[in-house]
SEVEXTI-281575 format. One record per residue: residue number from 1; residue in three letters; x negated, y, z negated of N, C-alpha, C, CB in turn. Coordinates in Angstrom, 1 decimal. Glycine has a CB too. Layout:
N
 resi resn   n_xx   n_yy   n_zz  ca_xx  ca_yy  ca_zz   c_xx   c_yy   c_zz  cb_xx  cb_yy  cb_zz
  NUM  ALA      X      Y      Z      X      Y      Z      X      Y      Z      X      Y      Z
...
END
This chain:
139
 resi resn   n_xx   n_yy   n_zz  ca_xx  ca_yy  ca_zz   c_xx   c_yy   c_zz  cb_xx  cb_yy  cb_zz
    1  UNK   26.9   80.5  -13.5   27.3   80.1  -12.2   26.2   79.8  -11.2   28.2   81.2  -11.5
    2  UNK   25.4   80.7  -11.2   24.0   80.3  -10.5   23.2   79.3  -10.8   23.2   81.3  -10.5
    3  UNK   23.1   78.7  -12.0   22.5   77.5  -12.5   23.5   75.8  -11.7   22.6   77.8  -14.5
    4  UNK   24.7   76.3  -12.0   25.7   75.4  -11.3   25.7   75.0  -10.2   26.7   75.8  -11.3
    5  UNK   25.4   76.2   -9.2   25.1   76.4   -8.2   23.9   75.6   -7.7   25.0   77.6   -8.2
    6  UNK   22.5   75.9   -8.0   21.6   75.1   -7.8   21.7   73.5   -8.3   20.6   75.7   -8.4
    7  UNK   22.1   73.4   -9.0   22.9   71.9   -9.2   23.2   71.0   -8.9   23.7   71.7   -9.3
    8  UNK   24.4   71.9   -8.4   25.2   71.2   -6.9   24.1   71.3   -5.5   27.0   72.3   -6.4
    9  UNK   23.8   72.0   -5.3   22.8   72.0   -4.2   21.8   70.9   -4.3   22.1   73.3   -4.1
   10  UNK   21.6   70.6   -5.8   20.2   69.5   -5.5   20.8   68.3   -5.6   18.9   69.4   -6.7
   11  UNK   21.7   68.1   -6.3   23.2   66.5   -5.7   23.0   66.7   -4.4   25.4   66.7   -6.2
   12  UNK   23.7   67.6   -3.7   24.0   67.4   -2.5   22.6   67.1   -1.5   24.9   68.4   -2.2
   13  UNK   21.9   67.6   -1.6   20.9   67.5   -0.4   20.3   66.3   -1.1   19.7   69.0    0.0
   14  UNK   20.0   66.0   -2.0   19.3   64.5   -2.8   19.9   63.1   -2.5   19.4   64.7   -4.4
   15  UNK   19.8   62.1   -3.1   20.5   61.1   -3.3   19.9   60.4   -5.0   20.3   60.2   -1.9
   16  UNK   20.8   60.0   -5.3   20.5   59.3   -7.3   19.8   60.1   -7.8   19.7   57.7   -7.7
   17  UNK   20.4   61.5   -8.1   20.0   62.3   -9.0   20.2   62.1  -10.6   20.5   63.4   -8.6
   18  UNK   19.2   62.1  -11.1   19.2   62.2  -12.7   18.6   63.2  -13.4   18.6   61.2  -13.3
   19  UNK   19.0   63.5  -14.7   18.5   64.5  -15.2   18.8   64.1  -16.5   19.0   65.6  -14.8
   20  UNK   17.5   63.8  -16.6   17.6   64.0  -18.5   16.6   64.3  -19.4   17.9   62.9  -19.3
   21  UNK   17.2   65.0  -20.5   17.0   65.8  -22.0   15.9   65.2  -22.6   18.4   65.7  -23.2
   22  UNK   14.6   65.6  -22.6   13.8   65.1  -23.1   13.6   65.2  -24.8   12.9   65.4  -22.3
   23  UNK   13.6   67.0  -24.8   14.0   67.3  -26.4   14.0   68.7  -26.3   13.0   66.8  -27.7
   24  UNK   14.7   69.3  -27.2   15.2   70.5  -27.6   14.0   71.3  -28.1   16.3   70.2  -28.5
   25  UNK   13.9   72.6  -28.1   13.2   73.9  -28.4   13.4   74.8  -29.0   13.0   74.5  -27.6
   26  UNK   13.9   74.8  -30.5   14.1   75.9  -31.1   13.0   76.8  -30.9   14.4   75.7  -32.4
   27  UNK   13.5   78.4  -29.9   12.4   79.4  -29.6   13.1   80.7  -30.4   12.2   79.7  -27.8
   28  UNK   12.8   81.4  -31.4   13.5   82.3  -32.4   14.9   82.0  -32.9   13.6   83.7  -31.8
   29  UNK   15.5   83.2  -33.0   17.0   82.6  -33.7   17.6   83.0  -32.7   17.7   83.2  -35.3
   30  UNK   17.6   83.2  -31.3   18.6   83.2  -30.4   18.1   83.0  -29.2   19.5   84.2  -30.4
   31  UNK   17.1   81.8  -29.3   16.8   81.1  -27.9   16.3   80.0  -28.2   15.8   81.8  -27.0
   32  UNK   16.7   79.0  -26.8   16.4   77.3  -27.2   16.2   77.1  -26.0   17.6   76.2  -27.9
   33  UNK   15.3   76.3  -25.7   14.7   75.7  -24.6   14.8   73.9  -24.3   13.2   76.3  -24.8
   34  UNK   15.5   73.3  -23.2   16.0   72.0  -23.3   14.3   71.5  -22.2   18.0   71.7  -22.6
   35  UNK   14.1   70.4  -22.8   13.0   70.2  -21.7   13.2   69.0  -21.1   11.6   70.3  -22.1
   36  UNK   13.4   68.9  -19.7   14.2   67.8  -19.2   13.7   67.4  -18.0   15.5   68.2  -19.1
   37  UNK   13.3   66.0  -17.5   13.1   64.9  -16.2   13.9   65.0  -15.3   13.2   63.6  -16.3
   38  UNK   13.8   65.3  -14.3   15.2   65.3  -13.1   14.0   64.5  -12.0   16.0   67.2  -12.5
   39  UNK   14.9   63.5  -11.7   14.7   62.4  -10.5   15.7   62.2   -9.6   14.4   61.3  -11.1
   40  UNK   15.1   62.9   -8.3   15.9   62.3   -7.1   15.1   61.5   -5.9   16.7   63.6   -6.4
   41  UNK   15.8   61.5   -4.7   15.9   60.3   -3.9   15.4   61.3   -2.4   17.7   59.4   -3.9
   42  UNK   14.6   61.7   -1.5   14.4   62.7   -0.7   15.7   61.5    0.5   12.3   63.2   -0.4
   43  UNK   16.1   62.2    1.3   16.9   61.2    2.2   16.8   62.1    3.7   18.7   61.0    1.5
   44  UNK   17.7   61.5    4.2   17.4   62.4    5.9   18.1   63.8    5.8   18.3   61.4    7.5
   45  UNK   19.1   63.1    5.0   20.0   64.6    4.7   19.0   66.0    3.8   21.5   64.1    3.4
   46  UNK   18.1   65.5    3.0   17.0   66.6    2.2   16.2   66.8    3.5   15.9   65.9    0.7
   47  UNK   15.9   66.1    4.3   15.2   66.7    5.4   15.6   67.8    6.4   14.9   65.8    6.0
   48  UNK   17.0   67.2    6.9   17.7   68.0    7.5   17.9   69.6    6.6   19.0   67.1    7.6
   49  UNK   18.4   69.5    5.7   18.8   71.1    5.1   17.5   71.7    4.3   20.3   71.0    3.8
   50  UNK   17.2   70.6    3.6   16.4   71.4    2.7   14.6   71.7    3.4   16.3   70.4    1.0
   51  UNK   14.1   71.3    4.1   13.0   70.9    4.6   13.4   70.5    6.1   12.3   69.7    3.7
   52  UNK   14.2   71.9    7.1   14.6   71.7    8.4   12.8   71.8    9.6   16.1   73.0    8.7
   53  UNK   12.4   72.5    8.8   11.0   73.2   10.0   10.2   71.7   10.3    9.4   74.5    8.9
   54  UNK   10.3   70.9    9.6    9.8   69.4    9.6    9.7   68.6   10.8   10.6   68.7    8.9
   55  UNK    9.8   69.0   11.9   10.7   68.7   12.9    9.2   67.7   13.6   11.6   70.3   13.9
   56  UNK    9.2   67.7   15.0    8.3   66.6   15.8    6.9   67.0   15.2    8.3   66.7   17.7
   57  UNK    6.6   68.6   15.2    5.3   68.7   14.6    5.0   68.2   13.6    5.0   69.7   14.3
   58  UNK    5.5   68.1   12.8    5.5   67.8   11.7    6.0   66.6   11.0    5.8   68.6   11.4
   59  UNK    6.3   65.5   12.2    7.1   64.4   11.1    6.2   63.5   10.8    8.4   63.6   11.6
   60  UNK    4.8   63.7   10.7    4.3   62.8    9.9    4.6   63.0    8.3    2.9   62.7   10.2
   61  UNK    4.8   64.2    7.9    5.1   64.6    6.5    6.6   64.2    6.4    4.8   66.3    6.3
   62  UNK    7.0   64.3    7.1    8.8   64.2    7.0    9.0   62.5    6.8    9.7   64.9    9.0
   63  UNK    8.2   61.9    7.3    8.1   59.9    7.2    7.1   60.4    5.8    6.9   58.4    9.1
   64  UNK    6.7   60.6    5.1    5.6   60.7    3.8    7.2   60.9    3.5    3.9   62.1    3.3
   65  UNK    7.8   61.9    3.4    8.9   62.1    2.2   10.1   61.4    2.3    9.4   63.5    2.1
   66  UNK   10.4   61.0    3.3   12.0   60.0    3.3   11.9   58.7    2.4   12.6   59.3    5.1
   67  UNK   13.2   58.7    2.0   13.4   58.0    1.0   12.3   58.0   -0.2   13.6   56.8    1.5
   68  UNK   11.8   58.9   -0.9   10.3   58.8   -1.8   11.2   59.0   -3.0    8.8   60.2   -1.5
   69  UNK   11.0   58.9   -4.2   11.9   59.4   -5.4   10.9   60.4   -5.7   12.3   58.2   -6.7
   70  UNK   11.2   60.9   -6.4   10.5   62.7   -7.1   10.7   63.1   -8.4   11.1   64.1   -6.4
   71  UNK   10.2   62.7   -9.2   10.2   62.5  -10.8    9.7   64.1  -11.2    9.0   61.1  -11.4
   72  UNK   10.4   65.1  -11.2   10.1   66.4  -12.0   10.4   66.8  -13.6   10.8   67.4  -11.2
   73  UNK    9.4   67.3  -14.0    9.6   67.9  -15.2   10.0   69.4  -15.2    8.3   67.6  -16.0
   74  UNK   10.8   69.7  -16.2   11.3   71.2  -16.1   12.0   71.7  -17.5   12.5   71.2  -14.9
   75  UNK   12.8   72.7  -17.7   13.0   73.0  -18.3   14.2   74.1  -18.0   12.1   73.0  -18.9
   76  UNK   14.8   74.5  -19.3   16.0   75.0  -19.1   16.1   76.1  -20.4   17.1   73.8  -19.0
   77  UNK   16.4   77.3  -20.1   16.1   78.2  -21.2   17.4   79.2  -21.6   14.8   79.1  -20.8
   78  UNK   17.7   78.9  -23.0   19.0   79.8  -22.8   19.1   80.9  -24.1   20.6   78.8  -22.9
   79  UNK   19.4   82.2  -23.5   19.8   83.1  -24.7   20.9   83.3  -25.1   19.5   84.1  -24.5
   80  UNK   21.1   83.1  -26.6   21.9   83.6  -27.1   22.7   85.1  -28.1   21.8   82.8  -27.4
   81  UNK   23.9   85.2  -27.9   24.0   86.5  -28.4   24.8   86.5  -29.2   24.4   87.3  -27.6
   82  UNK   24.5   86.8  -30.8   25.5   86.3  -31.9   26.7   87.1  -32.3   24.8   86.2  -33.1
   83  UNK   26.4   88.7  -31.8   27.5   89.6  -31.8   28.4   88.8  -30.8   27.1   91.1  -31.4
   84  UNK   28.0   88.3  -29.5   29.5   88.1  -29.0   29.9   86.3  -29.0   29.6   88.8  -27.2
   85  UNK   28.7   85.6  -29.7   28.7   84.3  -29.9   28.9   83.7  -28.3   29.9   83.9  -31.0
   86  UNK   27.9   83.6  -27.4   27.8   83.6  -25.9   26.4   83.1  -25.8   28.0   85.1  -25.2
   87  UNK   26.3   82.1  -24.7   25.1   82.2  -23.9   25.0   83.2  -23.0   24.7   81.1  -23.3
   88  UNK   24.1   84.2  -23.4   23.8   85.3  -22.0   22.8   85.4  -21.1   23.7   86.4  -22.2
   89  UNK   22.6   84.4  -21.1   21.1   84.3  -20.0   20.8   82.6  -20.1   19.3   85.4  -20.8
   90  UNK   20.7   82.1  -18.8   20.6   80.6  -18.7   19.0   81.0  -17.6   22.5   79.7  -17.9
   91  UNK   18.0   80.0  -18.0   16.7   80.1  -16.6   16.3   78.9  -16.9   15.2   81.2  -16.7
   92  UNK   16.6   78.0  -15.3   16.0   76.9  -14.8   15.0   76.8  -14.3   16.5   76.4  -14.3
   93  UNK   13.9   75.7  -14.5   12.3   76.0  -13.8   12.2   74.3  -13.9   10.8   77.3  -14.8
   94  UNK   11.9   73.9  -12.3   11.2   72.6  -12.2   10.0   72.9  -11.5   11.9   71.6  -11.6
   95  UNK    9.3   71.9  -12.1    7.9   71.5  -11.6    8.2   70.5  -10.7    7.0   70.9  -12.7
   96  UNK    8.2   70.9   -8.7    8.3   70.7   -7.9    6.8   70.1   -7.3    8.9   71.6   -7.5
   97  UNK    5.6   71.0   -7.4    4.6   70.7   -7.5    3.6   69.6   -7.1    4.6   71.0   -8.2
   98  UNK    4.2   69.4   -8.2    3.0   67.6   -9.1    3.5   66.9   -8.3    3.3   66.7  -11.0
   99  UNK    4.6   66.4   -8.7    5.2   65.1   -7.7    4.6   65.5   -6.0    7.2   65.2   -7.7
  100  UNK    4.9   66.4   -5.7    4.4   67.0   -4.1    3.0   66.7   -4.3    4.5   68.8   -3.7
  101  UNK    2.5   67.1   -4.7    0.8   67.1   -4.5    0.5   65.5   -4.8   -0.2   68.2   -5.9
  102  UNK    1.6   64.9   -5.8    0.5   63.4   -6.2    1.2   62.3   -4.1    1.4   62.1   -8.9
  103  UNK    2.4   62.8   -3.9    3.3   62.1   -2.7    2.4   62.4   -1.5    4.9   62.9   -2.4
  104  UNK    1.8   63.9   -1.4    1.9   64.3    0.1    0.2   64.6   -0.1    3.1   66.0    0.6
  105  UNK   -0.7   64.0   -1.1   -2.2   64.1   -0.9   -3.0   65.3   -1.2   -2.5   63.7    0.3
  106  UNK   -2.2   66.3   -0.5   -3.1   67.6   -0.3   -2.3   68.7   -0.3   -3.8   67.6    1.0
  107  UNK   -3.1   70.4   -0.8   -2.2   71.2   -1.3   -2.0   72.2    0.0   -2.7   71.8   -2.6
  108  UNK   -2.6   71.3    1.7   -2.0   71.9    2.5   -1.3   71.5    2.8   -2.3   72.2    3.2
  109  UNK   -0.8   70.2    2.6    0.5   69.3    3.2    1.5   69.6    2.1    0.1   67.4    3.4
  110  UNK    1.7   70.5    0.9    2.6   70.6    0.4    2.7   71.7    1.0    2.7   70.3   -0.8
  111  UNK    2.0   72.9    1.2    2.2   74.1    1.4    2.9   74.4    3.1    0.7   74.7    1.2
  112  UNK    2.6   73.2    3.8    3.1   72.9    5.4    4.9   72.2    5.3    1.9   71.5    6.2
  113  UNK    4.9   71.5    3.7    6.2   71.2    4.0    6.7   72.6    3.0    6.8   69.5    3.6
  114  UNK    6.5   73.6    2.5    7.4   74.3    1.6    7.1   75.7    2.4    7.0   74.3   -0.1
  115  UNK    7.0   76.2    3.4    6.1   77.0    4.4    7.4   78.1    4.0    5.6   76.3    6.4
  116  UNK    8.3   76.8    5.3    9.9   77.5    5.4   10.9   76.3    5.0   10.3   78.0    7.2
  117  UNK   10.7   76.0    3.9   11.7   75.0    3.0   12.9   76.0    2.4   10.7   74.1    1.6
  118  UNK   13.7   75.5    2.3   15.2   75.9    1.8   15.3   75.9    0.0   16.4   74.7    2.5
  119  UNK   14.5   75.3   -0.6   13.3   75.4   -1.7   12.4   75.8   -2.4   12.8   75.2   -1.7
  120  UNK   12.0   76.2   -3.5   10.6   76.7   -3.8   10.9   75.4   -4.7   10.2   78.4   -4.5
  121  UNK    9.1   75.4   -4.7    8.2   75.2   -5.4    8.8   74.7   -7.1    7.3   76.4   -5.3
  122  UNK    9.5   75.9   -7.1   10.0   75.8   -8.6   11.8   75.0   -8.7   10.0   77.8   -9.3
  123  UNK   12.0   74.4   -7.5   13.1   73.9   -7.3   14.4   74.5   -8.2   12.8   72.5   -7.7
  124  UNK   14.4   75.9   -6.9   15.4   77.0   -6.6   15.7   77.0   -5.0   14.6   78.6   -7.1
  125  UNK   17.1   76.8   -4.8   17.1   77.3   -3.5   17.8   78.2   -2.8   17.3   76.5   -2.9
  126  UNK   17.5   78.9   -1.7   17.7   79.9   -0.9   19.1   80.1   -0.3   16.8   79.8    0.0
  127  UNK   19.8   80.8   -1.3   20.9   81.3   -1.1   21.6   81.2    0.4   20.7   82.5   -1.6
  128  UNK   21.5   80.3    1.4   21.8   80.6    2.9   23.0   80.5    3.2   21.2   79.9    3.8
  129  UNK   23.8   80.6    4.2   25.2   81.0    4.9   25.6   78.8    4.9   25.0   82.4    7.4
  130  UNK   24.5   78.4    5.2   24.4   76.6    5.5   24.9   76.0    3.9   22.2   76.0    6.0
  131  UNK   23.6   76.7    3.3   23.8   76.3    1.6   25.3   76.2    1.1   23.1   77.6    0.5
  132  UNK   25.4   77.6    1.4   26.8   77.8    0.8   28.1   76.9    1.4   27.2   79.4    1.0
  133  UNK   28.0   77.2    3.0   29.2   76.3    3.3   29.0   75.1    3.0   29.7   76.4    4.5
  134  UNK   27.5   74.3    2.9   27.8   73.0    2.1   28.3   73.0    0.9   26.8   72.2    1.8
  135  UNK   28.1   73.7    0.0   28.2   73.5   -1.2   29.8   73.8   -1.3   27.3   74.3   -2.2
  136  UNK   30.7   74.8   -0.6   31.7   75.0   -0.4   33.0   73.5    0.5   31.2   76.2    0.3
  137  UNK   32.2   72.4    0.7   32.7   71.3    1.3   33.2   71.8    2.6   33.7   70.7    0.4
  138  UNK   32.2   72.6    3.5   32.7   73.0    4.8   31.9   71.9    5.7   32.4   74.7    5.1
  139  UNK   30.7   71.2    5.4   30.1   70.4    6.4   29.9   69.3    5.8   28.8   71.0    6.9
END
């Protein structure tokens, strides 16, 4: 659910989100790792929720990111459990980073937009009362 969760959160604050399967990871006999490209669209709306601190101080960084695409590499890690034939453990990890650093020049201008971003780094986001009622189709 929490993987789902983030998901939907990066559809919604993004625009032309993609994600795809680069290749598969057999890791022992009950773990596989998918390693996968996800590309979105930064828009006013990612500025607004996800990256709000952005504001007059700061909108020279906020014009660097609108409309930019953001090509991340990541991965996706799942355990399996053969007694109950289940995935029991799902862990998502993007490389937020790179793309930042090669967009925004410098690793203080990434660190100024991810200070108080709704975000990490590892493109996970912050469980907030805002998050949720978006994701809930309240705003």
């Amino acid at each position: 659910r929490r993987l789902h969760f983030q998901e939907r959160l990066l559809s919604l604050y993004h625009d032309d989100v993609h994600v795809q399967l680069q290749r598969l990871e057999q890791i022992g006999d009950d773990s596989l790792r998918a390693v996968t490209t996800t590309s979105v669209t930064i828009t006013k709306n990612t500025l607004r929720f996800v990256y709000p601190h952005l504001d007059s101080e700061h909108s020279a960084l906020a014009a660097k990111l609108l409309n930019q695409r953001l090509v991340m590499r990541g991965t996706v890690h799942f355990d399996w459990d053969n007694t109950s034939g289940r995935v029991v453990r799902v862990k998502s990890k993007v490389d937020v980073l790179t793309p930042m650093l090669r967009l925004l020049g410098s690793l203080e201008n990434v660190s100024t937009v991810f200070e108080m971003a709704m975000m990490t780094l590892e493109g996970r986001f912050s469980a907030t009362e805002g998050a949720n009622d978006n994701y809930n189709g309240r705003h």
